[in-house]
Structure formats: C-alpha cells, structure tokens
LOMARMI-20692 format. One line per 10 residues: number of its first residue (from 0); their letters; for each residue x, y, z of N, C-alpha, C. Coordinates in Angstrom, 3 decimals, decimal comma. Each point is the difference from the previous one (the first is absolute). Layout:
LOMARMI-20692
NUM	A	X:Y:Z:X:Y:Z:X:Y:Z; ...
end
This chain:
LOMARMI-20692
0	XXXXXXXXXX	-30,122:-109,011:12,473:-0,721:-0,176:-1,255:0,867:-0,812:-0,950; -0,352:-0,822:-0,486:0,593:-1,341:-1,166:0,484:1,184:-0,883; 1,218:-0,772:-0,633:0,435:0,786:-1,439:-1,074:-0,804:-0,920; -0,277:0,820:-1,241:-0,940:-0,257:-0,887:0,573:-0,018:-1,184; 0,030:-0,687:-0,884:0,217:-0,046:-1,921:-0,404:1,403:-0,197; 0,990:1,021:-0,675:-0,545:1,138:-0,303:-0,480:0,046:-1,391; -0,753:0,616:-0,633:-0,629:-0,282:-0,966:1,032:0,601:-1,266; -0,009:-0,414:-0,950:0,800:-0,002:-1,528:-0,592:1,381:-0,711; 1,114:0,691:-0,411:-0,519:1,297:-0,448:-0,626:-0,096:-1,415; 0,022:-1,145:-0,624:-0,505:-0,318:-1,501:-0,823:-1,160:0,222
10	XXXXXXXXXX	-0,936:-0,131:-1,416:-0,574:-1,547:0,152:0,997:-0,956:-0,023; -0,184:-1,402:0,001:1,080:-0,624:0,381:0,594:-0,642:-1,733; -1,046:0,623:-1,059:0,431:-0,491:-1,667:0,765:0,717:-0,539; 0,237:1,905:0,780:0,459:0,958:-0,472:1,862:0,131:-0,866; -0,188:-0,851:0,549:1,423:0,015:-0,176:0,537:-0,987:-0,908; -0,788:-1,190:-0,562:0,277:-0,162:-1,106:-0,165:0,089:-1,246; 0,816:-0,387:-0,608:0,535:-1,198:-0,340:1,578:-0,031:0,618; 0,031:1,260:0,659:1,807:-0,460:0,566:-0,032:-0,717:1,602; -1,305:0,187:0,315:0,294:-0,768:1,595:-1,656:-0,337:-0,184; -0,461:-1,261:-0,006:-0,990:-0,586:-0,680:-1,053:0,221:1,565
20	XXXXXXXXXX	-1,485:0,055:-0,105:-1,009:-0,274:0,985:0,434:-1,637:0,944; 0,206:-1,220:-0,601:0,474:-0,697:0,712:1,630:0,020:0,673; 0,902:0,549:-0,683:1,175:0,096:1,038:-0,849:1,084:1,736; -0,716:1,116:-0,648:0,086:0,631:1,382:-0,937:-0,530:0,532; -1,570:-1,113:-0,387:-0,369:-0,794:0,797:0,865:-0,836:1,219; 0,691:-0,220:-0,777:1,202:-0,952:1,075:0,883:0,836:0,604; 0,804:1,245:-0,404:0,406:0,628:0,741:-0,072:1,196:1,299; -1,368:0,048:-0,685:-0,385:0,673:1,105:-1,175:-0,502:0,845; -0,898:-0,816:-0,470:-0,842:-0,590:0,487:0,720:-1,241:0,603; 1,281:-0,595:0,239:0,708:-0,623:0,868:0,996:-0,290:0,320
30	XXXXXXXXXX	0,719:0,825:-0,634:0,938:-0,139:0,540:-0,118:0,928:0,670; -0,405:1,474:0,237:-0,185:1,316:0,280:-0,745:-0,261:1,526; -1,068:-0,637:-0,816:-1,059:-0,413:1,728:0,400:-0,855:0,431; 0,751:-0,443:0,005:0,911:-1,328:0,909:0,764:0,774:0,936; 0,809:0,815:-0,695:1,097:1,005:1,211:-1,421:0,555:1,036; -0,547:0,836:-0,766:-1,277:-0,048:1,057:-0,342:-0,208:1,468; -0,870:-1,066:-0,565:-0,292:-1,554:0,691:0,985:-0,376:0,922; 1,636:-0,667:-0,599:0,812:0,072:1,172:0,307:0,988:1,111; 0,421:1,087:-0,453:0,254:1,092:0,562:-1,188:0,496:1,232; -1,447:-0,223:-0,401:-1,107:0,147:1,208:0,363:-1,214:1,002
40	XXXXXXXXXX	0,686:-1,202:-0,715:-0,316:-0,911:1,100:1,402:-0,003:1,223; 1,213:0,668:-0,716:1,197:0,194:0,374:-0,273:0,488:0,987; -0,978:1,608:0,120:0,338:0,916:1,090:-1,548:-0,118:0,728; -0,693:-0,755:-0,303:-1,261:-0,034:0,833:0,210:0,067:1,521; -0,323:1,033:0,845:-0,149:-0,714:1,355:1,461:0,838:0,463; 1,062:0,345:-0,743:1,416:0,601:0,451:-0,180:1,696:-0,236; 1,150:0,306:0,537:0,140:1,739:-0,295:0,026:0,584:-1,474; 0,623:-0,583:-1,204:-0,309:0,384:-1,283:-1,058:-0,171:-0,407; -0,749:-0,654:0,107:-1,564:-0,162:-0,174:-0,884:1,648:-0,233; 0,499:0,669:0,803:-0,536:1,280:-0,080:1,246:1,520:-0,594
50	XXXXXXXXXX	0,926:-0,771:-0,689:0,931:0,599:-0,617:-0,392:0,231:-1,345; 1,067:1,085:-0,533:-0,059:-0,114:-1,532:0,683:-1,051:-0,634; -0,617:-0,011:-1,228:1,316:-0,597:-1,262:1,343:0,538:0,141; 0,275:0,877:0,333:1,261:0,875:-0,388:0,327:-0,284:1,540; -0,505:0,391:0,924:0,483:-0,374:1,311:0,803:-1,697:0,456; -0,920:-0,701:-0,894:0,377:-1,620:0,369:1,063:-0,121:-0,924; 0,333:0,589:-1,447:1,485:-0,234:-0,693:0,937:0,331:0,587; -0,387:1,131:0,697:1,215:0,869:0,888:0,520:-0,392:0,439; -0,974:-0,594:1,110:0,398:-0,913:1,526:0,396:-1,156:-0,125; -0,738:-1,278:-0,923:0,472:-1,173:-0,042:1,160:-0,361:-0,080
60	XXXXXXXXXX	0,466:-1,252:0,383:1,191:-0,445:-0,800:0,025:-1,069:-1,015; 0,640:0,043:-0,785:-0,021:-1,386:-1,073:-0,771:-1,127:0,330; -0,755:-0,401:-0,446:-1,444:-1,175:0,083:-1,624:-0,026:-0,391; -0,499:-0,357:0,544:-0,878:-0,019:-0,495:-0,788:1,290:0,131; -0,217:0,567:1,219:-0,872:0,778:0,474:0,587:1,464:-1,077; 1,208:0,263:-0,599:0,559:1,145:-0,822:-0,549:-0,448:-1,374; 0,332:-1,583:0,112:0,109:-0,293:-1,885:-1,346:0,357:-0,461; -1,455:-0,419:0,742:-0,983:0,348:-0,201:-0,837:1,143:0,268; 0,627:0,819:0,523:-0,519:1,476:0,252:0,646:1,016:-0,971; 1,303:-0,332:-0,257:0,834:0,813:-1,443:-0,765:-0,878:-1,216
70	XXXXXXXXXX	-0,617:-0,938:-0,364:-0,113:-0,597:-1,115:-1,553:0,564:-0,159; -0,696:0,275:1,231:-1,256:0,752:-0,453:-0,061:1,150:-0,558; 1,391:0,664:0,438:-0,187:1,692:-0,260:1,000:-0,003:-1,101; 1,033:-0,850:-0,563:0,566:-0,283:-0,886:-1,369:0,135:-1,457; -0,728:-1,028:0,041:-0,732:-0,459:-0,788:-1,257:1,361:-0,958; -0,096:0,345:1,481:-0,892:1,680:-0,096:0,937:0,753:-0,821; 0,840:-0,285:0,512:0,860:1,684:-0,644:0,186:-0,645:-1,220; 0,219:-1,259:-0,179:0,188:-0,842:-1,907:-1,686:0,373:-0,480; -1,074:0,184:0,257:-1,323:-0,014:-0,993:0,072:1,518:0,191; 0,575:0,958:0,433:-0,046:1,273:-0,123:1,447:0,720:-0,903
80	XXXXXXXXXX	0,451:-1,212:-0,542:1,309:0,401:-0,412:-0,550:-0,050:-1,496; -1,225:-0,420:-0,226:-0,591:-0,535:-1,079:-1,466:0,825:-0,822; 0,368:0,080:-1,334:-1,734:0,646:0,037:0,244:-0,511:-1,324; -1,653:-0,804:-0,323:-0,032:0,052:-1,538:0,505:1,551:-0,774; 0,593:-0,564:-0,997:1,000:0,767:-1,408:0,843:0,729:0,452; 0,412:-0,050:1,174:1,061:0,565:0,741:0,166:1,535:0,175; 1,083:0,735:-0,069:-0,572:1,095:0,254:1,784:0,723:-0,603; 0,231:1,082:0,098:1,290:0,908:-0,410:0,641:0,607:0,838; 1,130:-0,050:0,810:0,468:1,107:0,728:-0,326:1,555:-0,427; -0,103:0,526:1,168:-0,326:1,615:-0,756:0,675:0,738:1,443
90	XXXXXXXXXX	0,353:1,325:-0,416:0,405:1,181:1,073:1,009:-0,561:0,943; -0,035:0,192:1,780:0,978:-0,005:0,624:0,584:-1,875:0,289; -0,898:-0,691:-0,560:0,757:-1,652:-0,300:0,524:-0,047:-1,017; -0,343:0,821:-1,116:0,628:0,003:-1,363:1,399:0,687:0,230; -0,068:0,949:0,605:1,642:0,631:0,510:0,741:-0,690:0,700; -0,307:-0,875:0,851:0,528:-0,626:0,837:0,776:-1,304:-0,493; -1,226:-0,727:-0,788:0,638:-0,536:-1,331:1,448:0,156:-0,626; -0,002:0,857:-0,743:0,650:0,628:-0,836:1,286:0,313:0,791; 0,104:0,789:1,148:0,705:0,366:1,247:0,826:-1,032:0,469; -0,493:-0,999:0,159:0,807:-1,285:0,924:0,321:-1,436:-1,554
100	XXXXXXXXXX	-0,662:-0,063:-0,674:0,448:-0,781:-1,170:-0,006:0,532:-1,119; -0,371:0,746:-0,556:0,849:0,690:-1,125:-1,564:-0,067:-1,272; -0,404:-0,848:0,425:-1,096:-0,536:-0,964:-1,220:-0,558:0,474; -1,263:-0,376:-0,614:-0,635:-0,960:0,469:0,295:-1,217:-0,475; 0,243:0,070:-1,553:0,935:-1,468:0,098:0,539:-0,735:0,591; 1,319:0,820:0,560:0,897:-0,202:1,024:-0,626:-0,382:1,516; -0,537:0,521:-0,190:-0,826:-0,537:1,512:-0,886:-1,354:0,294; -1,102:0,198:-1,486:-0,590:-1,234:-0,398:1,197:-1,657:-0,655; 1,263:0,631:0,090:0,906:-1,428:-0,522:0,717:-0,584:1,408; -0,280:1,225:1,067:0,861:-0,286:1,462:-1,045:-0,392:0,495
110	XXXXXXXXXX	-1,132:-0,174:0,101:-1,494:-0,944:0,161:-0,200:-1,138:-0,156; 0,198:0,316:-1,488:-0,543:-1,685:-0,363:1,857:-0,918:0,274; 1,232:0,345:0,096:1,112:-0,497:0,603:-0,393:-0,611:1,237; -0,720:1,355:0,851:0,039:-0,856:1,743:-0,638:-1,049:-0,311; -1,774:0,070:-0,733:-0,654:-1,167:0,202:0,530:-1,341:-1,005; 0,788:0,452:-0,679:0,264:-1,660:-0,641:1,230:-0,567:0,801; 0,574:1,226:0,331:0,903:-1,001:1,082:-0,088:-0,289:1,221; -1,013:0,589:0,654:-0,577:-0,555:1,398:-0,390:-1,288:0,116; 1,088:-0,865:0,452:0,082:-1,419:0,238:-0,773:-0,508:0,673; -0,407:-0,843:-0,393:-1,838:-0,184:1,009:-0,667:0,564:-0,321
120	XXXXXXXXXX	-1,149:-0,158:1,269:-0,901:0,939:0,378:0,530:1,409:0,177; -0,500:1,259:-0,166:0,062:1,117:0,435:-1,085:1,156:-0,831; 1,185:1,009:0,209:-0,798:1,413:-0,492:0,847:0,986:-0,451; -0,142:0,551:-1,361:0,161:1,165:-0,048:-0,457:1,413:0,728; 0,802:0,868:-0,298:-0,320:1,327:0,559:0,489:1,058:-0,887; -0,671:0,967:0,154:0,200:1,587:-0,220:0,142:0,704:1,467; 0,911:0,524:0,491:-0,324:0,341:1,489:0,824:1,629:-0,040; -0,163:0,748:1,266:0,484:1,024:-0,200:0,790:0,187:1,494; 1,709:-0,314:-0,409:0,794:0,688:1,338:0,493:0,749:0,194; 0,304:0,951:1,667:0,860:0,756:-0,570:-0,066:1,034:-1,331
130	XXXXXXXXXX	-1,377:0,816:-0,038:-0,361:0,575:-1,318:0,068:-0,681:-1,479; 0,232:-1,249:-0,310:0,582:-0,243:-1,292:-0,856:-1,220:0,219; 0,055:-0,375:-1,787:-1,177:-1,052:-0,403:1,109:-1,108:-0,074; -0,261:-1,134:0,176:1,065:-1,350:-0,354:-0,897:-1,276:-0,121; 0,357:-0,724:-0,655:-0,638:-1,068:-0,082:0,084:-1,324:0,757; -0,249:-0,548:0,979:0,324:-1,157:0,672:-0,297:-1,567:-0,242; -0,017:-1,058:0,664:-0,590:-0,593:0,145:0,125:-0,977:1,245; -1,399:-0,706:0,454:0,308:-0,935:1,417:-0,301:-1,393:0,033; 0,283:-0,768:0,871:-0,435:-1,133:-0,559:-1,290:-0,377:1,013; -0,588:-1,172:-0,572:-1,061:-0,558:1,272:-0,636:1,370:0,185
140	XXXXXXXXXX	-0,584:0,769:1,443:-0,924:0,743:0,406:0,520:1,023:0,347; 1,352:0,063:-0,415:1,027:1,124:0,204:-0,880:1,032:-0,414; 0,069:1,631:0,132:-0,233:0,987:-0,546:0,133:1,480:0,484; 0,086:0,829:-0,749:0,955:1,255:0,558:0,062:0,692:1,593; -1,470:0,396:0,408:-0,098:0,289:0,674:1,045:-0,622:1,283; 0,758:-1,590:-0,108:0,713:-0,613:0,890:0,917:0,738:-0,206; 0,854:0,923:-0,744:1,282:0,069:-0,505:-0,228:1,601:0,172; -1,026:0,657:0,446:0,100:1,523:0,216:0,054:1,053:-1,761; -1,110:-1,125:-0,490:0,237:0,506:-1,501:-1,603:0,269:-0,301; -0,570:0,612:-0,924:-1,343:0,650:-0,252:-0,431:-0,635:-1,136
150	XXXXXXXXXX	-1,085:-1,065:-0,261:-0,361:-0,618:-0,940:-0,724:0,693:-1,055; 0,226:0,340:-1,219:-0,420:0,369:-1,057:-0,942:-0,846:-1,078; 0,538:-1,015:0,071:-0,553:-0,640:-0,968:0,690:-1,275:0,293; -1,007:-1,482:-0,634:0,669:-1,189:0,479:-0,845:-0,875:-1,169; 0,815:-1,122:-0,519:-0,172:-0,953:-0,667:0,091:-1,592:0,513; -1,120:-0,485:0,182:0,497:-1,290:0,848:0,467:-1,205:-0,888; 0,746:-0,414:0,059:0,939:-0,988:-0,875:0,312:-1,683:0,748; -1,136:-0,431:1,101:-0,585:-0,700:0,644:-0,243:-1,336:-1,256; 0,024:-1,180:-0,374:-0,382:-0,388:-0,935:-1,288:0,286:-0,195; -1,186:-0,557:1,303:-1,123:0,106:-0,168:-0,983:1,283:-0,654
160	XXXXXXXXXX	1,592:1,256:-0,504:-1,004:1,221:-0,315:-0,126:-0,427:-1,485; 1,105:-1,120:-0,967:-0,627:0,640:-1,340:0,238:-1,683:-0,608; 0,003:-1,218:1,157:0,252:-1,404:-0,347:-1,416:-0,280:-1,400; -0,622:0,494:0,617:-1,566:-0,192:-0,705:-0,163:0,394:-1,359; 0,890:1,224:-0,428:-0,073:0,571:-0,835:1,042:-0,323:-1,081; 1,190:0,177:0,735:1,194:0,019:-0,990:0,963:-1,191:0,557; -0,444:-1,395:0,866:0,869:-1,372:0,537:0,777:0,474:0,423; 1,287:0,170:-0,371:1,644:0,132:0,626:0,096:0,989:-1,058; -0,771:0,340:-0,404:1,404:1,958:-0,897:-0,548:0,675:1,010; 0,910:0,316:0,831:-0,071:0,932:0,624:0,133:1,474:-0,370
170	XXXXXXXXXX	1,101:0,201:-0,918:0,447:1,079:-1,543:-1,420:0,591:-0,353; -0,719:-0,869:-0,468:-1,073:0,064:-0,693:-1,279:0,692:0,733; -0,300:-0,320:1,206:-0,869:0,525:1,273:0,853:2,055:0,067; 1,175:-0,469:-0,007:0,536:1,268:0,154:0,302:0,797:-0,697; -0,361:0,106:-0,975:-0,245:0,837:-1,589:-1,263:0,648:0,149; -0,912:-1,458:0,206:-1,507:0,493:0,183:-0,581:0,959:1,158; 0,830:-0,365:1,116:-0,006:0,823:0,600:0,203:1,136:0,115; 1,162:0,845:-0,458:0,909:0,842:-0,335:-1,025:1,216:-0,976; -0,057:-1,159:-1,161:-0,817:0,895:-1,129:-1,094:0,026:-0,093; -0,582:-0,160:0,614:-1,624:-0,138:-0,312:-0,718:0,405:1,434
180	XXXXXXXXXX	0,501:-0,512:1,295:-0,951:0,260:1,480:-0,003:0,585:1,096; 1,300:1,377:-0,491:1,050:0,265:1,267:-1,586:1,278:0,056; 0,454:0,362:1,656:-0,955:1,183:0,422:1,258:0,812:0,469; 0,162:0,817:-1,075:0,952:1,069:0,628:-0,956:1,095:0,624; -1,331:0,042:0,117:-0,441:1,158:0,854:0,140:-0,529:0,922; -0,242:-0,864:1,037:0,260:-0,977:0,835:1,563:0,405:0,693; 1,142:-0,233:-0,987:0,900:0,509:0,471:0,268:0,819:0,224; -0,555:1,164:-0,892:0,126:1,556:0,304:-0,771:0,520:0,946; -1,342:-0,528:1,162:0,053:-0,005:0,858:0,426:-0,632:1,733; 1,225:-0,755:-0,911:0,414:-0,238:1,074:1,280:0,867:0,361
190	XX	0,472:0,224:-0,890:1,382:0,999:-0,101:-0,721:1,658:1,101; -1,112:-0,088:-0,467:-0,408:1,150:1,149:0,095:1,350:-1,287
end
C-alpha cells in the first residue's frame, strides 16, 4: 500500500499570523507531498514497499530512500508539534520540565539556541533519554529515533518552514514559534 500525505490536524490558516496559510500551502502541500511521492516511487516493486515509516528509518542507510521516509514522519510529528494558540505544560511534563531544566524558560532558551544555531537545514528537538528531557538538534533528515532517543516535540528550522513568512530571521520564526504554537499536550503524550 503507497504511503499517503497524512492529513493536518488544523485548517491550514490556523496558525496564523505566526506561520501564515501560504507558508504551509507550500510546506506541506510540497514540500511534504514531494517526500511522499518520492518515497512511493523509491520502494515501489522492493521489500520496503510494504514496510513502515519507522521500519525504513531504521533500516536505511544515508540517501535517499532514509532522507525521504524520515522527512515524511519528521514533518508529521512538526504539524502535531503545533496547535493554534498553543497550549501550557501541565502535570507529569510540567515536572519533568522543571526536573531536568530548572524552568520552562530555561528550557524554552535551550530551544530556541538549538534552532538558531542549527547550521543549515535541520531540526530541533525536545526528546526524552535515558529518563531525562534534553534538548537536541539534527541536521538534514536526521532525527531521534536514529540516535535511540524518544521524540517529544520538534521544530523544523528547514528554511522552507518560515522563508515565506519571516525571509532569513530565522530568530524571528522561532519566537513565534516558541510563544504562540507549541502543543505541549502533544508532548505530554508523548512522554507517556
């Protein structure tokens, strides 16, 4: 069965004025369905073809057939990292919080650090190892699950996520991000 564009948990205007209806036209309507698209045509006809997403990151090695199977499930886990007016840590993420950085501040300034300094293309993370919350980041289609780490939450810092919106401040995408679109329920069910 073809991998399919999974559908966006908001309308696609919801989210602005900090991530506008035309940036996620383009970002997810193609750049999103492009990984797609490649990715069906990559494994058509071979043994991953009838694999998972998570199975083909596993297995691949560096190229194409990984970059576009992590960049689909990358992308998912970025529109679920997201909810119009964002949302508040609460209960056992709020402890955990607090537990491993001292603050949410503190946590939200070791965030927006990875993504302004993630050279290139890449991604932030919230991930959970080894019991404890830390903040990462990867470059290109990199992402935790390669590294034996549990994705929490992710910010894509890709130009194409906020070129549309905010040109080259990248700073600026990541404020908006930060303060205004984070889905910490999202994260707090991923923490389990």
């Amino acid at each position: 069965m073809p991998f399919t564009l999974p559908p966006l948990p908001w309308a696609k205007d919801a989210l602005s004025p900090h991530i506008s209806a035309e940036t996620i036209d383009y970002h997810y309507g193609k750049h999103h369905q492009t990984y797609v698209d490649t990715l069906n045509k990559l494994v058509e006809g071979k043994p991953e073809q009838s694999k998972s997403l998570e199975e083909i990151i596993l297995a691949a090695p560096e190229g194409p057939l990984f970059n576009n199977a992590a960049q689909i499930w990358n992308h998912t886990f970025y529109w679920n990292s997201m909810k119009p007016g964002g949302s508040k840590p609460n209960g056992k993420l709020a402890e955990a919080i607090t537990r491993d950085f001292g603050s949410l501040d503190s946590l939200l300034q070791q965030f927006a650090e990875a993504g302004k300094t993630q050279f290139g293309s890449g991604w932030a993370w919230l991930v959970e190892e080894g019991g404890k919350l830390k903040v990462t980041k990867t470059p290109n289609a990199d992402l935790p699950m390669k590294h034996k780490q549990k994705a929490l939450l992710t910010m894509d810092v890709w130009e194409h996520a906020y070129y549309i919106d905010y040109r080259n401040a990248r700073p600026k995408y990541i404020d908006a991000f930060l303060n205004n679109v984070v889905n910490w329920d999202f994260a707090a069910k991923n923490l389990g």
